[in-house]
C-alpha positions in Angstrom: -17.4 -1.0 -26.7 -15.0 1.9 -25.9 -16.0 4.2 -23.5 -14.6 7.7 -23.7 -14.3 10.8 -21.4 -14.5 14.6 -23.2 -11.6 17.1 -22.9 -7.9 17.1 -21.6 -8.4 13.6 -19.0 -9.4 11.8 -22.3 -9.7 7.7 -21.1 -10.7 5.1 -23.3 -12.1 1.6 -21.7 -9.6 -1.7 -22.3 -10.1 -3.7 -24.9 -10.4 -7.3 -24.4 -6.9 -8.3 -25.2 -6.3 -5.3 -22.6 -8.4 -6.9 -20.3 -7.0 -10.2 -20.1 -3.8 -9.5 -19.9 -4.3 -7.1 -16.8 -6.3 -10.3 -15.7 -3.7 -12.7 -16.0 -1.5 -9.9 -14.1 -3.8 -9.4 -11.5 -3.9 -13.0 -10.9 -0.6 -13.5 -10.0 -0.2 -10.8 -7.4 -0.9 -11.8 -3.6 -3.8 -9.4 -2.5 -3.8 -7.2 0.7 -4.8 -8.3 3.7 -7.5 -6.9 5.7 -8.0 -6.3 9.2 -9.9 -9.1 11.3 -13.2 -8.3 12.5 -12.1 -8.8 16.3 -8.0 -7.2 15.9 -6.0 -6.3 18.7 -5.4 -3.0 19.5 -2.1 -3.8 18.4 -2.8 -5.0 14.7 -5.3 -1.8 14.9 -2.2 0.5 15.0 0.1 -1.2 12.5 -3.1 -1.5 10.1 -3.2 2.2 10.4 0.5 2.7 10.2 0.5 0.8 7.0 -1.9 3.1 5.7 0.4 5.7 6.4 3.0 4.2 4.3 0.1 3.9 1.1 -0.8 7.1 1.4 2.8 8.5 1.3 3.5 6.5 -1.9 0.7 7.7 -3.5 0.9 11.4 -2.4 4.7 11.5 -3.5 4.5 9.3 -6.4 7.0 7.5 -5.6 7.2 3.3 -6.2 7.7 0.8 -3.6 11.1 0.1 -4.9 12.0 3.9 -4.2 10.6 4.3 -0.6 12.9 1.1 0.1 16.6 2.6 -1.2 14.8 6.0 0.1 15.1 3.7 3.9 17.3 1.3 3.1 15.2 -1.8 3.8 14.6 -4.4 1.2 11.8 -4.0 -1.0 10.1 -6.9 0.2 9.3 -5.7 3.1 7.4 -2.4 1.6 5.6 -4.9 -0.6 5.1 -6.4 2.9 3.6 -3.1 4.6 1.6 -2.3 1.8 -0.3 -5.3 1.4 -0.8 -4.7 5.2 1.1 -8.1 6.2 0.8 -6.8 10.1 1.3 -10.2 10.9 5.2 -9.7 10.0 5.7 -6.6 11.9 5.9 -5.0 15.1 4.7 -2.1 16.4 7.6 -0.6 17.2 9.3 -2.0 13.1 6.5 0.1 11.8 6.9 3.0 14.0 10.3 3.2 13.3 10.2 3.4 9.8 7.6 6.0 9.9 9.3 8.3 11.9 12.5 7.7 9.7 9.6 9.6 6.8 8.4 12.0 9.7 5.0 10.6 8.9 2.6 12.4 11.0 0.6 9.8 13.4 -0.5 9.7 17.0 -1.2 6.5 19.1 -3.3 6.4 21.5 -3.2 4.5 24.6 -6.9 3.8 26.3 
């Protein structure tokens, strides 16, 4: 079954083959992490400052590998941010790095 959309964004649905070979991709990637129910205040912030870090990669349309030379960190550690490994961060790693992109957050402090 092939499912197609009309006009210019034409799409068709994977195949099978298609489909198991994103699969078998899929499966060998580590997932992101997600925020614990009860997080610090702390993981709150570098949760959302990770976020930051997606969205800029997807509104420039730039890769992981490009945002690294781009601030000269290894490429590991984007990976690292967005997959939201807050666990291997500080505050203050993150918030440098942002404000090397002038991202535009605010913390604040209750």
């Amino acid at each position: 079954m092939r499912f197609e959309l009309e006009g210019e964004n034409r799409m068709s649905f994977p195949n099978e083959k298609e489909l198991k070979k994103i699969r078998a991709k899929l499966s060998r990637v580590a997932p992101s992490h997600t925020l614990p129910r009860h997080a610090s205040k702390a993981d709150f912030v570098k949760y959302k400052l990770c976020e930051k870090f997606v969205k800029y990669i997807l509104d420039h349309k730039i890769s992981q590998a490009q945002l690294a030379r781009h601030l000269h960190v290894d490429p590991s550690r984007i990976n690292e941010i967005v997959k939201y490994r807050i666990d291997l961060f500080t505050v203050d790693k993150l918030m440098e790095l942002a404000e090397r992109l002038d991202l535009d957050f605010r913390v604040d402090v209750a």
